[in-house]
Backbone as a ProteinNet text record, in pm:
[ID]
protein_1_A
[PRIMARY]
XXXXXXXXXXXXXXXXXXXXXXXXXXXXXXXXXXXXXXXXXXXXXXXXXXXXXXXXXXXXXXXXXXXXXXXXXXXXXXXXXXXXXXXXXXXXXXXXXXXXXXXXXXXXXXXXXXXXXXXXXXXXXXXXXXXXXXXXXXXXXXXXXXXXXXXXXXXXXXXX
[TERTIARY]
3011.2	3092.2	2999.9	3042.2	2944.9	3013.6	2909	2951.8	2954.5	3011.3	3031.9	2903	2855	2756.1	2823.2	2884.1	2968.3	3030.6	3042.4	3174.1	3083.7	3139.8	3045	3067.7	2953.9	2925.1	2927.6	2904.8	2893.3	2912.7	3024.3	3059.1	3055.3	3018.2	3033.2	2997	3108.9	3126.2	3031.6	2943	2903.2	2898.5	2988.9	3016.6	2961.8	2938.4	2884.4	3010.7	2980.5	3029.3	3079.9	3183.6	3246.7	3292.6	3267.4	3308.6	3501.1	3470.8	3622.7	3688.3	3816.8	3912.9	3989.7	4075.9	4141.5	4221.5	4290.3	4402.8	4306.3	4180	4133.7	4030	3986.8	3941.3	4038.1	4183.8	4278.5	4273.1	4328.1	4276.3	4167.8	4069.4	3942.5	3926.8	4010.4	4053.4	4156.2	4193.2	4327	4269.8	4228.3	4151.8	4034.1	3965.6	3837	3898	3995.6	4033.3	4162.2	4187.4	4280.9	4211.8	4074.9	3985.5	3907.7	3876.8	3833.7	3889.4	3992.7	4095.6	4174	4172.9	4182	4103.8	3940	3856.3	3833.4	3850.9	3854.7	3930.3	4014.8	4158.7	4086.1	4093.5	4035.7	3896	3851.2	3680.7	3770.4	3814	3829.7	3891.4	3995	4112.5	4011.5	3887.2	3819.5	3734.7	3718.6	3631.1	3471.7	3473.1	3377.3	3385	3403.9	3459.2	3384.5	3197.2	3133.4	3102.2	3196.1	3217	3290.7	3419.9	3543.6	3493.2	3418.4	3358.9	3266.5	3157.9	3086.6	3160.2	3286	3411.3	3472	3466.9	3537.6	3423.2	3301.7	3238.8	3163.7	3187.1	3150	3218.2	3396.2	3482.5	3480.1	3386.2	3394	3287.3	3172.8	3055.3	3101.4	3134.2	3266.8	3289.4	3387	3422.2	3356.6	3304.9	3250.3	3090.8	3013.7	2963	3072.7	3177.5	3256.2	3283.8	3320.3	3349.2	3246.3	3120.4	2997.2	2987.2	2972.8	2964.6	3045.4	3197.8	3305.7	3256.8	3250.8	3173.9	3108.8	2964.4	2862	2909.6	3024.8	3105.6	3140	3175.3	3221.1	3128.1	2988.2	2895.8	2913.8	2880.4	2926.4	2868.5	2813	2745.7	2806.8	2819.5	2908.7	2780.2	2766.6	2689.2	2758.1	2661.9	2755.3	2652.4	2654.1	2570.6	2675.6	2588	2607.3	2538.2	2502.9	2441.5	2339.7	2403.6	2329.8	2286.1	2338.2	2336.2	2320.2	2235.2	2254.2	2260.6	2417.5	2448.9	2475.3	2355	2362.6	2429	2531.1	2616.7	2673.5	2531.5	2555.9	2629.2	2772.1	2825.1	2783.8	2765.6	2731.2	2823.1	2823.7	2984.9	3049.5	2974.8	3048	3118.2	3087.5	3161.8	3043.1	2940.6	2815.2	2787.6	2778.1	2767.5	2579.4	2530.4	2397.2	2408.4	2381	2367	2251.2	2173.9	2065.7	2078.4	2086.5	2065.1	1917.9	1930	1849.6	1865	1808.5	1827	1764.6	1851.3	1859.2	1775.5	1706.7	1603.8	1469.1	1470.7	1345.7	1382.1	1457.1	1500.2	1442	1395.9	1342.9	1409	1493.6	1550.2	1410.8	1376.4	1275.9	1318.1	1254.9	1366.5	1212.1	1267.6	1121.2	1179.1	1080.4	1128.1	1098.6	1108.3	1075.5	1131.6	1043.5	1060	1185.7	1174.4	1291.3	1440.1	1407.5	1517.8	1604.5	1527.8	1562.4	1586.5	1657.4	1574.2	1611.7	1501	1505	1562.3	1508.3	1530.1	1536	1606.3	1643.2	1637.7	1547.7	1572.7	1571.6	1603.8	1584.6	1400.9	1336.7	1287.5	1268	1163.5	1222.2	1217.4	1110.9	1091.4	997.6	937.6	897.4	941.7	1085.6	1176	1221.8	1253.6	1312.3	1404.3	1487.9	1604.2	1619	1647.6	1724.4	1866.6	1877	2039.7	2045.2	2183.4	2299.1	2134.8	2121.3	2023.9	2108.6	2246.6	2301.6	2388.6	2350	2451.2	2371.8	2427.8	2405.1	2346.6	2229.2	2123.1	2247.2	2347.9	2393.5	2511	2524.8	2562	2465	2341.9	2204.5	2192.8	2189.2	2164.2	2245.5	2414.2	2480.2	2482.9	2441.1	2461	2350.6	2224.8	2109.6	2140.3	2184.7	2206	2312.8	2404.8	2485.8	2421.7	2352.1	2301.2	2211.6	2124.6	1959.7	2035.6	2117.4	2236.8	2341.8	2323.3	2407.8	2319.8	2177.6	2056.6	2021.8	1987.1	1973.7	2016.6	2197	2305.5	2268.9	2262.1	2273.3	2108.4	2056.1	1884.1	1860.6	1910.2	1862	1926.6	1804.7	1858	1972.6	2094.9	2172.3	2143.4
17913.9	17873.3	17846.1	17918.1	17897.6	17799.8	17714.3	17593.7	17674.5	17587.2	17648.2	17542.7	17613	17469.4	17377.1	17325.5	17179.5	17112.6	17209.3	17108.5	16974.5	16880.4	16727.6	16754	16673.8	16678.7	16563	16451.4	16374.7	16232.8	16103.1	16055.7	15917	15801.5	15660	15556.1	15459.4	15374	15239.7	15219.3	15095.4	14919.2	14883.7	14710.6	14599.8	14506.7	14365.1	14298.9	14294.4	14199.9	14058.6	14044.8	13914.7	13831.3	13727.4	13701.3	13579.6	13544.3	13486.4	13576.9	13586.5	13701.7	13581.2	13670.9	13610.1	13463.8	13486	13389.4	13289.2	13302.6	13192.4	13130.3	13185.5	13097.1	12998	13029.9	12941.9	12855	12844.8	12772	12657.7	12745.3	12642.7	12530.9	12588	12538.2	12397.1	12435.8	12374	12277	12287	12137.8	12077.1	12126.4	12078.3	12003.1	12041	11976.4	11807	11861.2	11721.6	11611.2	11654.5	11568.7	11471.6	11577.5	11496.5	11437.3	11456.6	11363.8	11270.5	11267.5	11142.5	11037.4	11087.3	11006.5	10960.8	11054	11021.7	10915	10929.5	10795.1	10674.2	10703.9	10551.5	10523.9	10592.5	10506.1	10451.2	10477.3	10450.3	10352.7	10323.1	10236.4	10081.4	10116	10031	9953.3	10056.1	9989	10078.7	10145.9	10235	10378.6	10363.4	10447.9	10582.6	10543.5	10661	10807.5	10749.2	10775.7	10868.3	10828.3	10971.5	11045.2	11025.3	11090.5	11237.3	11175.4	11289.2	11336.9	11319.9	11373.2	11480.8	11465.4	11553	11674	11600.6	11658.2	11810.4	11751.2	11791.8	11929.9	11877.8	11991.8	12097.4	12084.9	12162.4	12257.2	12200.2	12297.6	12398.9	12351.9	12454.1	12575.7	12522.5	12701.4	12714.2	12675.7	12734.7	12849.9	12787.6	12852.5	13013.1	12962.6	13065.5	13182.3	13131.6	13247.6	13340.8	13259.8	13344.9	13422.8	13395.1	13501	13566.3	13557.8	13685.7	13762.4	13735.2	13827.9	13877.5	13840.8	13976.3	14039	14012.8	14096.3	14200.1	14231.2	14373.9	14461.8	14421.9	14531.1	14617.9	14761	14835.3	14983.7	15038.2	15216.7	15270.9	15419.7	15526.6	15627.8	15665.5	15760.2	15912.7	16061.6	16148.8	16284.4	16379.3	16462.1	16599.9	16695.6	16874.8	16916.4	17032.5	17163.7	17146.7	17084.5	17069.6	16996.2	16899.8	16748.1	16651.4	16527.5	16412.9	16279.9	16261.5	16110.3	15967	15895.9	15769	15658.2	15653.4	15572.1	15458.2	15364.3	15177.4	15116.6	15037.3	14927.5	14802.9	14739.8	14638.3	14513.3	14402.4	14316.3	14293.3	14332.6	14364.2	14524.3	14578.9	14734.3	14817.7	14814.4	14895.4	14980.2	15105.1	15196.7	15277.1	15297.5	15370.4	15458.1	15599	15711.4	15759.6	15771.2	15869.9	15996.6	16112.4	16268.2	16253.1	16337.1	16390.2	16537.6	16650.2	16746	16752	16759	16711.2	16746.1	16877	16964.1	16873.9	16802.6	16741.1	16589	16555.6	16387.5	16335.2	16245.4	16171.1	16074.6	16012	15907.4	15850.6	15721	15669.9	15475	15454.6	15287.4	15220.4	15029.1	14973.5	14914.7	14948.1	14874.9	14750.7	14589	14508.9	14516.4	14515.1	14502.1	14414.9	14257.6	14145.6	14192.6	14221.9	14243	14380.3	14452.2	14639.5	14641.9	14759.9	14816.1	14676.9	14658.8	14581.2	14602.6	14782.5	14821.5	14949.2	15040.7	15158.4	15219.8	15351.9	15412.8	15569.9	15635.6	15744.2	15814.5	15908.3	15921.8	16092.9	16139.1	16275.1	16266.8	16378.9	16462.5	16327.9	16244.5	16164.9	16022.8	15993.3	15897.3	15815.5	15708	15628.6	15555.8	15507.7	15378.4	15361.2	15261.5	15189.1	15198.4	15174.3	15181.4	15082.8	15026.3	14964.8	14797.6	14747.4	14634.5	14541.4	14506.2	14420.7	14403.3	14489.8	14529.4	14440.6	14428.7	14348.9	14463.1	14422.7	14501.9	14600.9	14582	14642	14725.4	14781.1	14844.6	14893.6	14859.4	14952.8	15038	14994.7	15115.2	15207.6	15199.7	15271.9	15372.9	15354.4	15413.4	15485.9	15464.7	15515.5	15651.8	15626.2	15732.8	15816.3	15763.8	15923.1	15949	15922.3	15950.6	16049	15977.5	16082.1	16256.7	16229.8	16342.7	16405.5	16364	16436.9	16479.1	16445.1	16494.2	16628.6	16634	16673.5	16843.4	16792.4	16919.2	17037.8	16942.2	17005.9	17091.8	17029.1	17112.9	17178.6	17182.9	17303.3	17443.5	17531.2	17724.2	17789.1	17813.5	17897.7	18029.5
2474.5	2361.6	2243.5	2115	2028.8	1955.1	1868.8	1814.4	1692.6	1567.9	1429.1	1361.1	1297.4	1186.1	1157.5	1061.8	1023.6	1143.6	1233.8	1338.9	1403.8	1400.1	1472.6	1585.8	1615.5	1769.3	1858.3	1735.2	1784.9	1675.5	1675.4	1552.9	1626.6	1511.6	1604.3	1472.2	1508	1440.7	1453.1	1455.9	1478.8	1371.2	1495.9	1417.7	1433.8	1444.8	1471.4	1561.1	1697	1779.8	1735.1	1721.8	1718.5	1825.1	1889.1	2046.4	1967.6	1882.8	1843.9	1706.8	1767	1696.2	1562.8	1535.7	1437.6	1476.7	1552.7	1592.6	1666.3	1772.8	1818.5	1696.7	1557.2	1510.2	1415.9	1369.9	1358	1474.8	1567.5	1662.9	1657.8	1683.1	1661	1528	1459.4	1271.8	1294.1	1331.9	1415.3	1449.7	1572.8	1667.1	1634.2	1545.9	1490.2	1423.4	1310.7	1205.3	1270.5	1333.8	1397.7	1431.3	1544.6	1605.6	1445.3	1376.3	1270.6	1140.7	1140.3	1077.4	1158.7	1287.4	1355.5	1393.1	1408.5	1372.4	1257.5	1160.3	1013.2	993.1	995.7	960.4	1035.8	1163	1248.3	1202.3	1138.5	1089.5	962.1	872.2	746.9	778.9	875.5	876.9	938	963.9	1045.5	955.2	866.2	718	748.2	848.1	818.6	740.7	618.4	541.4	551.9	552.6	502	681.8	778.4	901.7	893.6	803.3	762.4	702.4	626.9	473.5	541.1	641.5	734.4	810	891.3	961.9	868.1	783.5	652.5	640.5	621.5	585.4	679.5	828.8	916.9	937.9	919.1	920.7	802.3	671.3	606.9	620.3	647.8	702.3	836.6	958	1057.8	967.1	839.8	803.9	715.8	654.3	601.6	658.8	774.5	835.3	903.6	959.4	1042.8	917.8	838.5	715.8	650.5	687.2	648.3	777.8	910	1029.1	987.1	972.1	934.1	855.1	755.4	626	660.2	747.8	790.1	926.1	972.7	1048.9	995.7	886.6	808.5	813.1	802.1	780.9	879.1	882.6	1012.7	952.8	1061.1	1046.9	1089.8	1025.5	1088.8	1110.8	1211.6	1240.2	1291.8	1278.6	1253.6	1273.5	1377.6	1387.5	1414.6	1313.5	1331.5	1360.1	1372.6	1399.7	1224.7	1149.5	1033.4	953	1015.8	940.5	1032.5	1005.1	1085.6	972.1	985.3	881.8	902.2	835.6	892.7	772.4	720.7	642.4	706.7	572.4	639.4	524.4	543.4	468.7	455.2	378.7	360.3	399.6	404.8	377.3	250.1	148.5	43.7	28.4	76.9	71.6	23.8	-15.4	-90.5	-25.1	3.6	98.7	60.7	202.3	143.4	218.2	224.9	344.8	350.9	493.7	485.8	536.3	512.9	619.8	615.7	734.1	803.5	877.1	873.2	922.3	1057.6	1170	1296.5	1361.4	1347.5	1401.1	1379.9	1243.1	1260.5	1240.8	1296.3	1298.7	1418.4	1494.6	1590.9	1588.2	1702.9	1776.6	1849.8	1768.7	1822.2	1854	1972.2	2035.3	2077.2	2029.1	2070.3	2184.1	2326.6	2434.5	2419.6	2540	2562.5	2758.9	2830.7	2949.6	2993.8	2908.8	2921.3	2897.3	2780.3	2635.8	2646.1	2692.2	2671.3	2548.2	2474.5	2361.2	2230.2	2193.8	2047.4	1924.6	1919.7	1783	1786.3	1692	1760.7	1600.9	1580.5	1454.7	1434.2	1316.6	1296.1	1176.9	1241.1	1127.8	1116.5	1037.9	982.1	835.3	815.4	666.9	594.4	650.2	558.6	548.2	631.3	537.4	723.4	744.9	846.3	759.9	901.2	899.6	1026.8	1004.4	1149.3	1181.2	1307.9	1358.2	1401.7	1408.9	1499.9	1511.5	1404.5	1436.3	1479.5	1478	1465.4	1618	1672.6	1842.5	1952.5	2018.5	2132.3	2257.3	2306	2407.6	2483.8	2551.8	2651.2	2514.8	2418.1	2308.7	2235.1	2252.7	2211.5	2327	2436.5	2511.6	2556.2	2539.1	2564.7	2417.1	2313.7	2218.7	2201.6	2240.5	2273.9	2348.9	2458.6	2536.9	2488.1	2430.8	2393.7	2249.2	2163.5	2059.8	2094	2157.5	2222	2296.3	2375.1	2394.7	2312.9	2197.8	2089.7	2032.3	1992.7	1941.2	2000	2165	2217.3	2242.9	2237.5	2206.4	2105.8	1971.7	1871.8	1815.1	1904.7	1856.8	1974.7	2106.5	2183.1	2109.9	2143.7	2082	2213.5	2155.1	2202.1	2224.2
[MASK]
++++++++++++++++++++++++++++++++++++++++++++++++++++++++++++++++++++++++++++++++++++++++++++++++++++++++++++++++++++++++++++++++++++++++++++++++++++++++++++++++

């Protein structure tokens, strides 16, 4: 079966793992915020005023930290290989988009081991120029992406 030049071979979205979804960080919003407006009230009501004040205060750092993890939750790579092209287009969490090609024939899938860790860091280089992939994935999503990447590489540069 002959492949056509443009047709992909191989396409992948990569995101930043979130372990709490939408509805459990309402939740967590929820009960953080009760616990500390019930302590809140009972310090204040006690005459330890500046007790509510860090209770308040406590609950505002919570989201405000959680809203900054969300935000660099958006960032996310689309990766994308032909017979002629290899495209690595990274978003930012603001939406800023950067793309690198690479022409696949001379691109290198190159990964830093750690015996402990398995792979650390995982990049592309070729013609002069590198980037990195998927920095933001969790070890057991580096290496599954490793392996069908290095095999989509693979596909598209052996001679028919």
């Amino acid at each position: 079966m002959e492949m056509s030049e443009d047709q992909t071979v191989f396409a992948a979205e990569l995101t930043p793992y979130r372990s709490l979804g939408r509805k459990g960080f309402h939740v967590l919003l929820a009960l953080s915020g009760a616990v500390c407006l019930l302590y809140g009230i009972f310090f204040i009501a006690t005459g330890a005023w500046p007790v509510g004040f860090f209770f308040g205060l406590d609950f505002l750092l919570l989201y405000i930290a959680f809203r900054v993890s969300y935000r660099s939750g958006r960032a996310r790579e689309e990766v994308t290989v032909s017979r002629t092209r290899l495209s690595i287009r990274k978003f930012s969490p603001a939406g800023r988009m950067v793309e690198h090609r690479f022409n696949p024939f001379w691109a290198r899938f190159r990964v830093n081991w750690h015996d402990e860790f398995g792979i650390t860091a995982m990049y592309v280089t070729g013609e002069g120029r590198f980037t990195d992939i998927g920095s933001f994935l969790n070890p057991d999503d580096r290496e599954s992406f490793a392996k069908a990447f290095r095999s989509a590489l693979a596909t598209v540069t052996q001679r028919l």
